[in-house]
Structure formats: structure tokens, C-alpha cells
N, C-alpha and C positions, 0 to 999 in steps of 0.2 A: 550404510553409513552416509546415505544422501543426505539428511536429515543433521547430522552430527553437529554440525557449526550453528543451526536452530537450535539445540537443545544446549542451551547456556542460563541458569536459573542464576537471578541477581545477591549470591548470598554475600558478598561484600561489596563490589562496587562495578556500575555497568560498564568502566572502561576498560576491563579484563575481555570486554567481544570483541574480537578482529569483525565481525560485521560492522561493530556500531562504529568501530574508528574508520574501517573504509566509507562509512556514510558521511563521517566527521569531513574524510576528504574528498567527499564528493560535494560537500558541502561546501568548498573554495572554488575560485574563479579562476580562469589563469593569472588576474594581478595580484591573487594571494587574498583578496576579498568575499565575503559569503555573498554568496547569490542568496535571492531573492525568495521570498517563500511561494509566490505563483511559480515559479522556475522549480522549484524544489520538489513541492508536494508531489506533482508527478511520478519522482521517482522512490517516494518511499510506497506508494501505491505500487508500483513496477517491483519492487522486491516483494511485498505482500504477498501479487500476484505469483511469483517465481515462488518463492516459499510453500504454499499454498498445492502447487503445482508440483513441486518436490515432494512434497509429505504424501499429495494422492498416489504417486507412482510409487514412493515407499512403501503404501499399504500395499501396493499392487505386488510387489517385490516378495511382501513377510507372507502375504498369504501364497503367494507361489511356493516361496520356500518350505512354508507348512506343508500345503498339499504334496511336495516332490518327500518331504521325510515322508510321511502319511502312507503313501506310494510302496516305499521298502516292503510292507507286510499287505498293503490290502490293492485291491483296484482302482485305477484312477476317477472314475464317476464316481464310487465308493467314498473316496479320498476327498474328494472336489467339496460332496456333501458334508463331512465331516468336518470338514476344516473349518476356521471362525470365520464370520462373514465379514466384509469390507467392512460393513458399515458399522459393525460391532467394532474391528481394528479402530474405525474412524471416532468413532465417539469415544474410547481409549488416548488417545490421539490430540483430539482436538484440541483440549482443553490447553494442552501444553505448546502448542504448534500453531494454532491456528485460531485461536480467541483469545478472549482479554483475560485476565485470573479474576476470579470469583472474589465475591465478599467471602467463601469459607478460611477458615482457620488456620486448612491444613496448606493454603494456597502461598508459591512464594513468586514474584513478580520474573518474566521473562523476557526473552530478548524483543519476544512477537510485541510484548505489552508498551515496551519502550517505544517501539516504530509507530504500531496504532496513537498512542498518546499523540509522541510529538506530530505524526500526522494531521492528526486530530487540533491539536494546536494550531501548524502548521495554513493548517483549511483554513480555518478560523481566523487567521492574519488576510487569507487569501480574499476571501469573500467579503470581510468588512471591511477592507481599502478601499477609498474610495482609487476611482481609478483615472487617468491621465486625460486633462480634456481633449478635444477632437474639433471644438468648435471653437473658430478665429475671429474676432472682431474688429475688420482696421477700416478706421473710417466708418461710412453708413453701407459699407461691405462686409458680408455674414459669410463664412467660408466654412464648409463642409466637406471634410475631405478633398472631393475632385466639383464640389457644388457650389457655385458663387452666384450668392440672392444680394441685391442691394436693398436696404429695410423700404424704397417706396415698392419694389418687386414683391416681397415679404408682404405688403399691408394690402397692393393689388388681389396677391392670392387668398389672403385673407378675406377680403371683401368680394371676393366671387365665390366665395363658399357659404 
């Protein structure tokens, strides 16, 4: 049941996930304002990852529990071979856990799809912002962080190159 609170399929409306509302409020600042989407994206990356890392130990879990039934009648290397493989569990698995849902038909959108998305969104505020300058102009002084060129300094280095 590691797994449990992932497997939320969207058939009426995605406010019904206790993940997605704990994201809503992690989504607030302490003054009650949203932070930032460079601030943010981080951490719907960081549940991916957790998520992710929850379902492989899940597999690891079902196929122990298979092989330990398996066990009752036959021998454990017996058993071990018998049982379905991780990776078989895993591609069972994936599709609802751990990727986007498919263009098929039979496909209904999930908690994972919601996070990827706005991630994905998310990124995409992140990276086309431009970002905050750094470089100060006062006077015929150019200031660079901890760097202060005055523009004849500036045209000096220039003209030695």
C-alpha cells in the first residue's frame, strides 16, 4: 500500500488528491503568497523522484510477496524463478505510476500526469524568464558583482586585446 495515495485516476476532478492539495500548499509562502515557479519546480521534481522510488520498492515488495506464497509448495530458487520478473511488474506498473497516459482510448489521466504537466509548465516559466540583472551602471562606473571597471578601464582592456 506504498503506492496507494499514487494511484488516484482523474475521473471527476483532480481536487479529490490529498497529494495534489498538499502541493497547492506547498505552493504558498509564509505571507500567504505563491512562490515562484524557479522556487517551485524543484520540488514537484523531488516528489517525482519519491514517487518513482516508492513504486520500484513496491515492485520489490509484490514480487517478494509472490515468491514467499510460491514457497508454501515448492523450493525457494524454484520459487524465485517462477515468479514474475521485476521488470515484467514494472512495465504493468509504469504506465500508471510512473509516465504520462498514452494517446490510447482506454487511458484515463493520473495524479503522475498532473505533476509531470504542471512541471513541465512550470520549467517552461522557469527557463524563459529572463532573469534579474547583475550588472550596475552609475556614473562611467560598470559594477560586476564584487568587479568595478570605470569605462576608460573598460576601453584600456579593450584596446590591449
Amino acid at each position: 500500500m506504498l503506492i496507494g495515495m499514487l494511484d488516484h485516476q482523474f475521473k471527476q476532478s483532480h481536487y479529490d488528491s490529498i497529494i495534489l492539495s498538499g502541493l497547492a500548499i506547498m505552493g504558498i509562502d509564509s505571507e500567504g503568497k505563491w512562490i515562484k515557479p524557479a522556487e517551485y519546480t524543484p520540488k514537484y521534481s523531488g516528489i517525482i523522484k519519491v514517487a518513482r522510488m516508492l513504486v520500484l520498492y513496491q515492485l520489490y515488495i509484490e514480487r517478494e510477496d509472490e515468491v514467499a506464497e510460491k514457497m508454501k509448495v515448492i523450493e525457494e530458487e524454484q520459487a524465485r524463478e517462477e515468479a514474475e520478473g521485476i521488470y515484467r511488474i514494472m512495465q504493468r506498473k509504469s504506465h500508471r505510476f510512473i509516465t504520462q497516459v498514452s494517446e490510447r482510448d482506454d487511458s484515463e489521466p493520473t495524479l503522475m500526469d498532473w505533476i509531470y504537466d504542471i512541471r513541465t509548465y512550470g520549467m517552461k516559466i522557469r527557463y524563459a524568464t529572463a532573469a534579474g540583472g547583475t550588472i550596475d551602471w552609475r556614473g562611467n562606473m560598470i559594477i560586476y558583482r564584487s568587479v568595478r571597471v570605470t569605462t576608460s578601464q573598460l576601453s584600456e582592456i579593450m584596446h590591449t586585446l
